[in-house]
mmCIF file of the N, C-alpha and C atoms, coordinates in Angstrom:
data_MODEL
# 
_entry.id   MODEL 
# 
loop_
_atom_site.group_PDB 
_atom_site.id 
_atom_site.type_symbol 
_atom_site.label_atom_id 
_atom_site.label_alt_id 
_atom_site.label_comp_id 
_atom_site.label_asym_id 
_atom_site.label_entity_id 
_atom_site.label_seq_id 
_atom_site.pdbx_PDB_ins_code 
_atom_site.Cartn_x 
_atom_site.Cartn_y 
_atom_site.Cartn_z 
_atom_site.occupancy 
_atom_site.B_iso_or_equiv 
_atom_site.pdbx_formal_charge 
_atom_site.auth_seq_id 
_atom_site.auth_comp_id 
_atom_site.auth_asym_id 
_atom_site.auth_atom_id 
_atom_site.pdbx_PDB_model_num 
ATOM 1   N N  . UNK A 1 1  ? 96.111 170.210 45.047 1.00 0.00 ? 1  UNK A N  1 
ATOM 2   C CA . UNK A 1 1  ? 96.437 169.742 43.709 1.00 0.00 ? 1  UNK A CA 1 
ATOM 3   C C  . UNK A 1 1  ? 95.888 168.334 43.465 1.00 0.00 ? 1  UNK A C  1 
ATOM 4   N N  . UNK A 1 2  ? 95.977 167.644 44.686 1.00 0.00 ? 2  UNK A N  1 
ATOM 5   C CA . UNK A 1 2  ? 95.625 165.932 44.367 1.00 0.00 ? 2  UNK A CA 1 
ATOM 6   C C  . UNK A 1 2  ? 93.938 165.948 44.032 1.00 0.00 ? 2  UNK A C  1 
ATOM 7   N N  . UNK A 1 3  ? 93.162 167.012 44.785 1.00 0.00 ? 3  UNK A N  1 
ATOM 8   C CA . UNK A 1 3  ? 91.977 167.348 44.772 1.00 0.00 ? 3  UNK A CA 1 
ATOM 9   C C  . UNK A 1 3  ? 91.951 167.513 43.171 1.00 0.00 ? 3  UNK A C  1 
ATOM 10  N N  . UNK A 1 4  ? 92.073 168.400 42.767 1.00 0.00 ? 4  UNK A N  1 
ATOM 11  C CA . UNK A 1 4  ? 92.188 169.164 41.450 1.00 0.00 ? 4  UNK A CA 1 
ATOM 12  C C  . UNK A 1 4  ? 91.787 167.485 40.455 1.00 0.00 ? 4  UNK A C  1 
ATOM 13  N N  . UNK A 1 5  ? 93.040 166.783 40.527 1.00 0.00 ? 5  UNK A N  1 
ATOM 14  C CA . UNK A 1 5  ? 93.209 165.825 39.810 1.00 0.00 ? 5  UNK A CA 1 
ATOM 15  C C  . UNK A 1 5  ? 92.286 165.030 39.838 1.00 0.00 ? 5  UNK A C  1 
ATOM 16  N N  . UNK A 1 6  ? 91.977 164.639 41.307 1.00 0.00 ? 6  UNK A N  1 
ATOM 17  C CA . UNK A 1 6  ? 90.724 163.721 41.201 1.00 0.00 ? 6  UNK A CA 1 
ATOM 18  C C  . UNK A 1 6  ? 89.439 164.186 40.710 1.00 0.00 ? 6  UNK A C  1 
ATOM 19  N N  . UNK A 1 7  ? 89.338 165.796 40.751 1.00 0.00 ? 7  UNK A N  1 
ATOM 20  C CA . UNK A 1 7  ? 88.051 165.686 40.363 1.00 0.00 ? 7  UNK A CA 1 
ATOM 21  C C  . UNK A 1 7  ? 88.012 165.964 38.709 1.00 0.00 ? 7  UNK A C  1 
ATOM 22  N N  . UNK A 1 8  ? 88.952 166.379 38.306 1.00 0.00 ? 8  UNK A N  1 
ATOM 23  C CA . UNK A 1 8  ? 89.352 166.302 36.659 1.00 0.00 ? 8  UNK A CA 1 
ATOM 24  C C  . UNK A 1 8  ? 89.055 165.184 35.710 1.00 0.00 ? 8  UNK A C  1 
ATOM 25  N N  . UNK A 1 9  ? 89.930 164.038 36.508 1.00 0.00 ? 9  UNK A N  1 
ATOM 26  C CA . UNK A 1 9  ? 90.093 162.594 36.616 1.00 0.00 ? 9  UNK A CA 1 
ATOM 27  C C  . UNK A 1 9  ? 88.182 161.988 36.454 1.00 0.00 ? 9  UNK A C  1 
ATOM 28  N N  . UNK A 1 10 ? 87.583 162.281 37.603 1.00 0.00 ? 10 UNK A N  1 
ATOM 29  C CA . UNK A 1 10 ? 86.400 161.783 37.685 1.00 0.00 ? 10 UNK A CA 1 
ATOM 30  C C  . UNK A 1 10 ? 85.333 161.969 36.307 1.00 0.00 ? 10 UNK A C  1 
ATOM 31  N N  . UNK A 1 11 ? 85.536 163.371 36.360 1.00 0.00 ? 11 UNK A N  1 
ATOM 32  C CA . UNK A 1 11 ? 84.677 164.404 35.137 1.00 0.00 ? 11 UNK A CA 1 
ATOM 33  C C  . UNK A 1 11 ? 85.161 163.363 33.732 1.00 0.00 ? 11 UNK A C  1 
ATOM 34  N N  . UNK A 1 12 ? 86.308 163.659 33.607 1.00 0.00 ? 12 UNK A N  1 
ATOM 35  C CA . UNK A 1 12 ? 86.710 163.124 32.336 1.00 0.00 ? 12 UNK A CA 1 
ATOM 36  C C  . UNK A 1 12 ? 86.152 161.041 32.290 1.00 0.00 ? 12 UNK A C  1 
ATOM 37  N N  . UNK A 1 13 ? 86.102 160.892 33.610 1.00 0.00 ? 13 UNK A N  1 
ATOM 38  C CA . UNK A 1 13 ? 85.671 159.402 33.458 1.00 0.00 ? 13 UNK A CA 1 
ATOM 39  C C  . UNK A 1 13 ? 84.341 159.423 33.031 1.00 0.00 ? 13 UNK A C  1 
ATOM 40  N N  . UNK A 1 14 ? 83.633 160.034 33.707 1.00 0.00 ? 14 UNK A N  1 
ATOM 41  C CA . UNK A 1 14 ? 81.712 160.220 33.531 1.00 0.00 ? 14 UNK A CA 1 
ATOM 42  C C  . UNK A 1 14 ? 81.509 160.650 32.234 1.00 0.00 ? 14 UNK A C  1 
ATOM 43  N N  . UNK A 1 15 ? 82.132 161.816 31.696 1.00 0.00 ? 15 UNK A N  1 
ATOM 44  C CA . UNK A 1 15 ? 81.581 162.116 30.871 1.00 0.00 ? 15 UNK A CA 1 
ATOM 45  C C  . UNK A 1 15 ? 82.206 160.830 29.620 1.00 0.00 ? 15 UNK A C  1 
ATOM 46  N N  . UNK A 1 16 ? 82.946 160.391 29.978 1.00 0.00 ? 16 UNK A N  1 
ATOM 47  C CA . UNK A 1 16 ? 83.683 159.142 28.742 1.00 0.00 ? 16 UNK A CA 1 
ATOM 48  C C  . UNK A 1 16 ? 82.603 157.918 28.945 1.00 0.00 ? 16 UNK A C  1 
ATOM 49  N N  . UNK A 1 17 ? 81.977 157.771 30.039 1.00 0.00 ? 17 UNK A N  1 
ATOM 50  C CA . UNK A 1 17 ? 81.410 156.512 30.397 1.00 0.00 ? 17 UNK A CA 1 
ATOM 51  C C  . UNK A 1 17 ? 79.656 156.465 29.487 1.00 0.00 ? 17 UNK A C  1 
ATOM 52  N N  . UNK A 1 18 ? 79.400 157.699 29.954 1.00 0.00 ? 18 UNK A N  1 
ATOM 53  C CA . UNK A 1 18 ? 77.753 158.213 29.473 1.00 0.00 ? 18 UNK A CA 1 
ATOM 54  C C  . UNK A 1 18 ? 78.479 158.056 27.764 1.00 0.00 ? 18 UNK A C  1 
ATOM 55  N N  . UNK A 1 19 ? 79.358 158.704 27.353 1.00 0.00 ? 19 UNK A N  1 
ATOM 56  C CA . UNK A 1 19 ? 79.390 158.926 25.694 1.00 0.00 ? 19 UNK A CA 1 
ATOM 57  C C  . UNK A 1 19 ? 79.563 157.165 25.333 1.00 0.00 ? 19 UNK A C  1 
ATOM 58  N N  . UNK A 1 20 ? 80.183 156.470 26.098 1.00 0.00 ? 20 UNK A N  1 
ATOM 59  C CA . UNK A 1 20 ? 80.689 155.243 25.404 1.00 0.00 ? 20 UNK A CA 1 
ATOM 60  C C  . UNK A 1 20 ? 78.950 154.028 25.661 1.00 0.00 ? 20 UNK A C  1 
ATOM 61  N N  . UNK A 1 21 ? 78.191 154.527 26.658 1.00 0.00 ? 21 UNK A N  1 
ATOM 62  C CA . UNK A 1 21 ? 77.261 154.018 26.798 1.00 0.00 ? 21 UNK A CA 1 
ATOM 63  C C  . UNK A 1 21 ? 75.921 154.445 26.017 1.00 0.00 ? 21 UNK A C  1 
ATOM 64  N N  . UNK A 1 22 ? 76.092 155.646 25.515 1.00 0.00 ? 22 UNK A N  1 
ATOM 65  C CA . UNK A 1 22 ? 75.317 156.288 24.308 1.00 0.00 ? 22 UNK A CA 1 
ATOM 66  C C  . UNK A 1 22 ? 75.528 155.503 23.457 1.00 0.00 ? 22 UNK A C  1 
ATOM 67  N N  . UNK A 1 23 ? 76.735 155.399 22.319 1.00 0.00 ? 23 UNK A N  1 
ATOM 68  C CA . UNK A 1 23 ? 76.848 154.597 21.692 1.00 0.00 ? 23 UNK A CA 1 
ATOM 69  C C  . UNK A 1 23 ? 76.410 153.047 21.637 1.00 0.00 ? 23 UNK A C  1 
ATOM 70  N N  . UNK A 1 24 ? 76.989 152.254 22.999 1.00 0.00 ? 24 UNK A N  1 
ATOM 71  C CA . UNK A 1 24 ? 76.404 150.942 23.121 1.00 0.00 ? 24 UNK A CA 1 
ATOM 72  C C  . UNK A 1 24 ? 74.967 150.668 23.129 1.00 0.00 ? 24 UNK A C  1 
ATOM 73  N N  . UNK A 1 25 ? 74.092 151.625 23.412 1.00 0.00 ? 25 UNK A N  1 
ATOM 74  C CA . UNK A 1 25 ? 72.706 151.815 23.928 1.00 0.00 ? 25 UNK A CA 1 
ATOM 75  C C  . UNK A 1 25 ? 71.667 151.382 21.853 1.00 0.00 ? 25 UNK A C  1 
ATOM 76  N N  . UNK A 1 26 ? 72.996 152.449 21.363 1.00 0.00 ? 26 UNK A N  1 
ATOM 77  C CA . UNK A 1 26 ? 72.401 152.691 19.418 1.00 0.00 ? 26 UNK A CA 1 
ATOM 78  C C  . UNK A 1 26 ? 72.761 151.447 19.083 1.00 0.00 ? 26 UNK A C  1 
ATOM 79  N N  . UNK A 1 27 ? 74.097 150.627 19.383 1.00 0.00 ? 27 UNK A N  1 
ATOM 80  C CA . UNK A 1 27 ? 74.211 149.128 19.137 1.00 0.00 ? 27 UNK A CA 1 
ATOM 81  C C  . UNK A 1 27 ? 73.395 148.028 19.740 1.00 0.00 ? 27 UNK A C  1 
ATOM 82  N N  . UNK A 1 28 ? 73.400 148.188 20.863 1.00 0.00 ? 28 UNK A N  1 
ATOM 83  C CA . UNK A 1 28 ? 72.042 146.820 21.222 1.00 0.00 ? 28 UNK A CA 1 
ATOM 84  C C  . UNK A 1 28 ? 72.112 147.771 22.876 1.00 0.00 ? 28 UNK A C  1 
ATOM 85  N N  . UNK A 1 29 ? 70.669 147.054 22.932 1.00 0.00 ? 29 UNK A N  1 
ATOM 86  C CA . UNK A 1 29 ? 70.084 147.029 24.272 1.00 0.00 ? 29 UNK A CA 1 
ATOM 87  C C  . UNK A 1 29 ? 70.870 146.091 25.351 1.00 0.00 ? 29 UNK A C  1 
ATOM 88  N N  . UNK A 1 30 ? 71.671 144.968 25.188 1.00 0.00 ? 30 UNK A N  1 
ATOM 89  C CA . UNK A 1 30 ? 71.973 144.096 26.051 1.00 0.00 ? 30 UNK A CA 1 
ATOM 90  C C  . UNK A 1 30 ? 73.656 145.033 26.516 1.00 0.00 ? 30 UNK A C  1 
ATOM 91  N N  . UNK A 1 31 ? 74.038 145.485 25.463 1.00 0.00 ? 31 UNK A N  1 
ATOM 92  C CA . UNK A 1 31 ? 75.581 146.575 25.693 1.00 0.00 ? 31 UNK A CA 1 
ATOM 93  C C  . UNK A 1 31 ? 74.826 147.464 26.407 1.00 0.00 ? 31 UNK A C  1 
ATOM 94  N N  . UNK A 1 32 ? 74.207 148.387 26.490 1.00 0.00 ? 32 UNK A N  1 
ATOM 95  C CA . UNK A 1 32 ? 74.296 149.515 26.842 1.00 0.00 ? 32 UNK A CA 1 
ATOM 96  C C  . UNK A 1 32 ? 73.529 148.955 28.348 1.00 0.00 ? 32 UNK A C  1 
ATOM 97  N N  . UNK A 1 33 ? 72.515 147.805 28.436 1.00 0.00 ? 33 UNK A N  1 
ATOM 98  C CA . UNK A 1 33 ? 72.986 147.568 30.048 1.00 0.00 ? 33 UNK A CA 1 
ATOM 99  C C  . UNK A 1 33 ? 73.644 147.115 30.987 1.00 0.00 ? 33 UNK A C  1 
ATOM 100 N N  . UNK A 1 34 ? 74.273 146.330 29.986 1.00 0.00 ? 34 UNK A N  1 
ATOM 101 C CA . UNK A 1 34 ? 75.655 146.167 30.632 1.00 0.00 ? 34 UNK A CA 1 
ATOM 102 C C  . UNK A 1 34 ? 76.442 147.013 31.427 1.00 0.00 ? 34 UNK A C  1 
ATOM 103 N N  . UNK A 1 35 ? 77.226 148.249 30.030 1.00 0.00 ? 35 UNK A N  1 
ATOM 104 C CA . UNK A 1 35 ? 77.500 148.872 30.494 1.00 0.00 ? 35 UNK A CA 1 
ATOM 105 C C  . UNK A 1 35 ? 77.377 150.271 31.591 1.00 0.00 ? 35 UNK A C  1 
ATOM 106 N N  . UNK A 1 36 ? 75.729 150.561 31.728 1.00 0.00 ? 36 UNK A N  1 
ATOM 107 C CA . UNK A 1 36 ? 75.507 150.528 33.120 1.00 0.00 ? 36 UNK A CA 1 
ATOM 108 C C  . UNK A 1 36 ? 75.092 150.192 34.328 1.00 0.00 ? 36 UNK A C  1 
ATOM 109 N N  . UNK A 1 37 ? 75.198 148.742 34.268 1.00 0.00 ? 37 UNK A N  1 
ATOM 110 C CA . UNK A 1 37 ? 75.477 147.722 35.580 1.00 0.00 ? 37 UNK A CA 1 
ATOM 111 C C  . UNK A 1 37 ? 76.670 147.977 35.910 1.00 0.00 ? 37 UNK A C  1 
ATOM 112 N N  . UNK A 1 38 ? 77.863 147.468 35.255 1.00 0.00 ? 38 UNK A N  1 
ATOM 113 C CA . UNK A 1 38 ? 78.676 146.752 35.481 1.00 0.00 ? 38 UNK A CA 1 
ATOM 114 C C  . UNK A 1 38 ? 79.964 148.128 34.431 1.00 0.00 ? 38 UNK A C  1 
ATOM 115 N N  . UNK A 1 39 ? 80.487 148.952 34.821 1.00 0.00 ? 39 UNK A N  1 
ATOM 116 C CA . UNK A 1 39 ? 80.714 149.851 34.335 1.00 0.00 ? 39 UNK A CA 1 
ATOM 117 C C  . UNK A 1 39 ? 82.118 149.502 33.752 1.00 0.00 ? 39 UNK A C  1 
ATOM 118 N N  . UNK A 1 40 ? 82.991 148.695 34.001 1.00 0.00 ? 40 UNK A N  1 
ATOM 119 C CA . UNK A 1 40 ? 84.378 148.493 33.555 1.00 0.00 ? 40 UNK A CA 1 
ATOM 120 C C  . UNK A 1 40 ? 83.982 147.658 32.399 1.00 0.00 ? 40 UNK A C  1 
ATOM 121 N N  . UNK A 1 41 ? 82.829 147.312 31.996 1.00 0.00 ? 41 UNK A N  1 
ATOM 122 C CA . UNK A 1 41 ? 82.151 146.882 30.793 1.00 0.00 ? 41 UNK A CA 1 
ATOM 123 C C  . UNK A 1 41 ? 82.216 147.244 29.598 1.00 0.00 ? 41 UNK A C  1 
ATOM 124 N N  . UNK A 1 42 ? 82.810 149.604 29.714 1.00 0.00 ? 42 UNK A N  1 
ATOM 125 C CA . UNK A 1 42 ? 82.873 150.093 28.809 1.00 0.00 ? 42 UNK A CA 1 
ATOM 126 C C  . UNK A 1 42 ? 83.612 150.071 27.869 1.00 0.00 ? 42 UNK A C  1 
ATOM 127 N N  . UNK A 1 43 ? 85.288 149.345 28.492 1.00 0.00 ? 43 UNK A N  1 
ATOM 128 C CA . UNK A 1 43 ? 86.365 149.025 28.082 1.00 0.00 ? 43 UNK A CA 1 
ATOM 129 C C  . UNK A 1 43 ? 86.347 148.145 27.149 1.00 0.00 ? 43 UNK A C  1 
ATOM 130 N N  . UNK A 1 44 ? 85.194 146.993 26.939 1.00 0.00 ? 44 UNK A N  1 
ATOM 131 C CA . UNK A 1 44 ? 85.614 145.831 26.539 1.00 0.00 ? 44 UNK A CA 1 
ATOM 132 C C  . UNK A 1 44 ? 84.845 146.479 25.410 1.00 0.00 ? 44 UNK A C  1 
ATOM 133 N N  . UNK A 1 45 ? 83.667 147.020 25.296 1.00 0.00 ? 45 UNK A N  1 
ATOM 134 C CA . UNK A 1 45 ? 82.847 147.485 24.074 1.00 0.00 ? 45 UNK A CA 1 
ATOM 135 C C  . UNK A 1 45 ? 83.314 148.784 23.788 1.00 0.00 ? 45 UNK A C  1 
ATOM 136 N N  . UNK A 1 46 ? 83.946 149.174 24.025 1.00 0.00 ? 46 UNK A N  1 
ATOM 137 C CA . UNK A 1 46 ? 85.294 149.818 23.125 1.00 0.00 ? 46 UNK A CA 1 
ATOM 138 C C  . UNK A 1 46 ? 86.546 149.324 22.720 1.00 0.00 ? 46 UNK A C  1 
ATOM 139 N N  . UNK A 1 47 ? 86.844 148.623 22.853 1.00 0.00 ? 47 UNK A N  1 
ATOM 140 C CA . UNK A 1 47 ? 88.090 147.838 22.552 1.00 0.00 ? 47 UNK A CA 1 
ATOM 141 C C  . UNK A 1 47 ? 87.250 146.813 21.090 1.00 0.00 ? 47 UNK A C  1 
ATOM 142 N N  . UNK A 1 48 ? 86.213 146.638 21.356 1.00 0.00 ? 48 UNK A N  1 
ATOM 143 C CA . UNK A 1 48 ? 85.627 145.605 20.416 1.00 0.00 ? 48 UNK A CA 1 
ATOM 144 C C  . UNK A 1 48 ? 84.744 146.155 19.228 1.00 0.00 ? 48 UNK A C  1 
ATOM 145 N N  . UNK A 1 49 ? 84.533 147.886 19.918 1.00 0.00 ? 49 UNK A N  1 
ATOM 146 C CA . UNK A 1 49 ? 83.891 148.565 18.677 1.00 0.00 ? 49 UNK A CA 1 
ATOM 147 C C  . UNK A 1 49 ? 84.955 150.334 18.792 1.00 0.00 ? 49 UNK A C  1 
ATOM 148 N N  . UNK A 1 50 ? 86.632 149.493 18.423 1.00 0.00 ? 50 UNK A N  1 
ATOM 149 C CA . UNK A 1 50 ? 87.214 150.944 18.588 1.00 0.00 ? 50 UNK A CA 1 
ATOM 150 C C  . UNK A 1 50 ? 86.767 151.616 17.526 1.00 0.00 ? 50 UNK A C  1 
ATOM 151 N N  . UNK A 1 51 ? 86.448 151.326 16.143 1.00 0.00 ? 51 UNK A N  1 
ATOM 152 C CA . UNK A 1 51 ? 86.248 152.613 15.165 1.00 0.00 ? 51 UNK A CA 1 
ATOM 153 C C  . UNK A 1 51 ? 85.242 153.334 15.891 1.00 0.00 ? 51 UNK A C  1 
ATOM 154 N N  . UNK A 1 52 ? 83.905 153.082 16.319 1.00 0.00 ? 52 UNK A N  1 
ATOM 155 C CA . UNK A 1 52 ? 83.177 153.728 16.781 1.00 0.00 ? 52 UNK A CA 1 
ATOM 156 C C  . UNK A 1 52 ? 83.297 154.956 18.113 1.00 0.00 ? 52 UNK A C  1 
ATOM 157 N N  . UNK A 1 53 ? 84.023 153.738 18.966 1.00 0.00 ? 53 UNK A N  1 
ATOM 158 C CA . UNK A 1 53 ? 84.184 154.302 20.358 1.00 0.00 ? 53 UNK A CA 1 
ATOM 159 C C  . UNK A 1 53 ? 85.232 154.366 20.994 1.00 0.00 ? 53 UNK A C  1 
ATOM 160 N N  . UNK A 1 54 ? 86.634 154.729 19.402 1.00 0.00 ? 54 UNK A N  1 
ATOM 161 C CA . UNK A 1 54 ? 87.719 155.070 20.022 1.00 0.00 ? 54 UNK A CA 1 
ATOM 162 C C  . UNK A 1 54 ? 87.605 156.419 20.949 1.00 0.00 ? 54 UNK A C  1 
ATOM 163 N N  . UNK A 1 55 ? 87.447 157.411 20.917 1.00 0.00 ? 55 UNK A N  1 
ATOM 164 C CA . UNK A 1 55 ? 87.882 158.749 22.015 1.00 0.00 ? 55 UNK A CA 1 
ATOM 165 C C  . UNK A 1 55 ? 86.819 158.899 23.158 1.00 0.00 ? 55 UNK A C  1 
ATOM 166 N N  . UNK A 1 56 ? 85.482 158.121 23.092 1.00 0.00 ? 56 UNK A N  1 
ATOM 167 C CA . UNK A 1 56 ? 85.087 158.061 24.336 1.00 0.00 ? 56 UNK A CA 1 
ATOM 168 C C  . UNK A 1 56 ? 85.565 157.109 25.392 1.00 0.00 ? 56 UNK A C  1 
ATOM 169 N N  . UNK A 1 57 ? 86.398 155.887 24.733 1.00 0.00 ? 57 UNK A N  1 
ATOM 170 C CA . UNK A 1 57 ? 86.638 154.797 25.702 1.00 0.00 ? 57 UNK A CA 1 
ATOM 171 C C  . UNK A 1 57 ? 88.553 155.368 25.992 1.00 0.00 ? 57 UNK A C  1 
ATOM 172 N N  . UNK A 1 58 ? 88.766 155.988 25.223 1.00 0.00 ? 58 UNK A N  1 
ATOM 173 C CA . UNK A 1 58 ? 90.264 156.425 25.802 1.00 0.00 ? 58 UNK A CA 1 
ATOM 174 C C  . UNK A 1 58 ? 89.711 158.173 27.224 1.00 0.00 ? 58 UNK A C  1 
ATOM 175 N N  . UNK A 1 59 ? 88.876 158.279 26.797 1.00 0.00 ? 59 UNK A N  1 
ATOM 176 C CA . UNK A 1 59 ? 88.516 159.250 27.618 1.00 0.00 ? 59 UNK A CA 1 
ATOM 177 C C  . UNK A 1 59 ? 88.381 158.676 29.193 1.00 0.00 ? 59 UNK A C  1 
ATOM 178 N N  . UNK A 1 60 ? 87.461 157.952 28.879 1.00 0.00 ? 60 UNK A N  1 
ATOM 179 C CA . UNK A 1 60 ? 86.924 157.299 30.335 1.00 0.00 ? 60 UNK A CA 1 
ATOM 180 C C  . UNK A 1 60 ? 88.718 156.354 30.639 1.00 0.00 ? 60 UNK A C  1 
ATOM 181 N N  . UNK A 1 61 ? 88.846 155.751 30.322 1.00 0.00 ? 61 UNK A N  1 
ATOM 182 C CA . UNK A 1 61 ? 90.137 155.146 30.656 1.00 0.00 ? 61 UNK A CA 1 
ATOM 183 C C  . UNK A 1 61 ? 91.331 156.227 31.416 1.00 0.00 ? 61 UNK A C  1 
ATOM 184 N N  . UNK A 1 62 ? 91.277 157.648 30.517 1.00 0.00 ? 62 UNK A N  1 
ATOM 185 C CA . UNK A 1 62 ? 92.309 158.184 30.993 1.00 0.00 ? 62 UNK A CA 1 
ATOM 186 C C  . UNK A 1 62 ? 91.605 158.958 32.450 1.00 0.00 ? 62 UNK A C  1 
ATOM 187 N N  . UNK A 1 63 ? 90.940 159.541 32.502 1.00 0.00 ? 63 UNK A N  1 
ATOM 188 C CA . UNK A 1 63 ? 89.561 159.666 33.893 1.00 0.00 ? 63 UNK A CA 1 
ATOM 189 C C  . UNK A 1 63 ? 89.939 158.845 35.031 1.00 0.00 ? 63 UNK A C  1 
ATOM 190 N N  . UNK A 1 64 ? 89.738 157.393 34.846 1.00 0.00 ? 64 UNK A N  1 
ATOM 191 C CA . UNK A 1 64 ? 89.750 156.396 35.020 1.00 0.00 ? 64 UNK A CA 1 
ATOM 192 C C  . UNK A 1 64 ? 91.732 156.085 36.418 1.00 0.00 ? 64 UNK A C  1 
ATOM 193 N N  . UNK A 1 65 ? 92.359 156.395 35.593 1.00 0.00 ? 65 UNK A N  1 
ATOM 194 C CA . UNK A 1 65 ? 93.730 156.572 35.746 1.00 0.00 ? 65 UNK A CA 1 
ATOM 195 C C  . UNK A 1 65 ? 93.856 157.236 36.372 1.00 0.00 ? 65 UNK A C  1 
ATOM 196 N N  . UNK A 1 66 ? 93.531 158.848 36.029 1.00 0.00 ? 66 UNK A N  1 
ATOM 197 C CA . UNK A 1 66 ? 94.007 160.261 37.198 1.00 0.00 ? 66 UNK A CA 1 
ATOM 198 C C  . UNK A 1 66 ? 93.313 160.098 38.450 1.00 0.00 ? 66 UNK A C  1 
ATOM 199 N N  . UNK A 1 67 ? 92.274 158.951 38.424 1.00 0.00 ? 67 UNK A N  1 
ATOM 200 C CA . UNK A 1 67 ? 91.222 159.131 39.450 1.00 0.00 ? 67 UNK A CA 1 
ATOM 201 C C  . UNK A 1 67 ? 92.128 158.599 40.196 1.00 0.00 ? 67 UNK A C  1 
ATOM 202 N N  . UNK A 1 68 ? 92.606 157.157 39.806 1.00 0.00 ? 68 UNK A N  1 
ATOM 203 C CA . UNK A 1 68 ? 93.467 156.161 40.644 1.00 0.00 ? 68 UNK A CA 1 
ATOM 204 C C  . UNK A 1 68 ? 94.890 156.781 41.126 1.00 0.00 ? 68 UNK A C  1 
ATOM 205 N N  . UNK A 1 69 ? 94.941 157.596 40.347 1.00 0.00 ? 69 UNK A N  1 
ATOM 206 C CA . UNK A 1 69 ? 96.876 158.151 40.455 1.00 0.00 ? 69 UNK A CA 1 
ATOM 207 C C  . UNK A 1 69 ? 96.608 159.173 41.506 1.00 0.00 ? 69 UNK A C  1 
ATOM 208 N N  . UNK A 1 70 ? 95.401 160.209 41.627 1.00 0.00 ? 70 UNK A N  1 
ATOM 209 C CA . UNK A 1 70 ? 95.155 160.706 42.697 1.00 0.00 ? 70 UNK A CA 1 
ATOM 210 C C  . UNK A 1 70 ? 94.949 160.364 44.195 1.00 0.00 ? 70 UNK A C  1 
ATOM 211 N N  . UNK A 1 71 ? 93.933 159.015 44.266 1.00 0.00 ? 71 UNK A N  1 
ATOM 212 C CA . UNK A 1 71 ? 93.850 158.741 45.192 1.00 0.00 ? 71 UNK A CA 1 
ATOM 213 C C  . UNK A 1 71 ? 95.422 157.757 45.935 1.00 0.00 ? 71 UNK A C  1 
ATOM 214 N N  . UNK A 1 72 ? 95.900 157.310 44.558 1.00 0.00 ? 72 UNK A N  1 
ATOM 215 C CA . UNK A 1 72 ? 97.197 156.651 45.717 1.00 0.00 ? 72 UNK A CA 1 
ATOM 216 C C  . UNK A 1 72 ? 98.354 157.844 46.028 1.00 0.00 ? 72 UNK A C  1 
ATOM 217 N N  . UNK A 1 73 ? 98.407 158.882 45.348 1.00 0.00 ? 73 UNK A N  1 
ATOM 218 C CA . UNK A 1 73 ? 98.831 160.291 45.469 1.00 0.00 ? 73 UNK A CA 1 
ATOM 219 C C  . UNK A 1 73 ? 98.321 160.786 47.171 1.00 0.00 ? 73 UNK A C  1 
ATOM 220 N N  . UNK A 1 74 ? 97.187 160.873 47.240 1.00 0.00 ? 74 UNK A N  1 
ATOM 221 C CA . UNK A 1 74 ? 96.571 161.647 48.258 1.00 0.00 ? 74 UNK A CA 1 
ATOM 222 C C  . UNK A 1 74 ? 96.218 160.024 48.950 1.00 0.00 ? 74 UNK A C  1 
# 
């Protein structure tokens, strides 16, 4: 089950991370490498462009969480 979660957890992070970095990529070049350097990056350019990138940055966040709740789980 902890398996299950983490890899649920993961999926739902990646695929939130690529969508929230799509977006940053159409806003500027300096966001979208940011955010894949430095990946907890995605948070802040969603938080700062929520109309845009409210449900990809709650995606990756909640990903983000099950990943962590799994591994201190397991």
């Amino acid at each position: 089950m902890v398996m299950v979660l983490a890899i649920v957890g993961g999926i739902m992070a990646l695929v939130g991370w690529v969508w929230v970095m799509i977006i940053a990529f159409s806003e500027s070049v300096p966001w979208g490498v940011g955010i894949f350097c430095i990946s907890p990056v995605a948070i802040v350019f969603g938080v700062l462009h929520w109309d845009d990138a409210k449900v990809p940055t709650i995606l990756y966040s909640a990903g983000l969480i099950l990943s962590i709740i799994a591994r201190v789980i397991g």
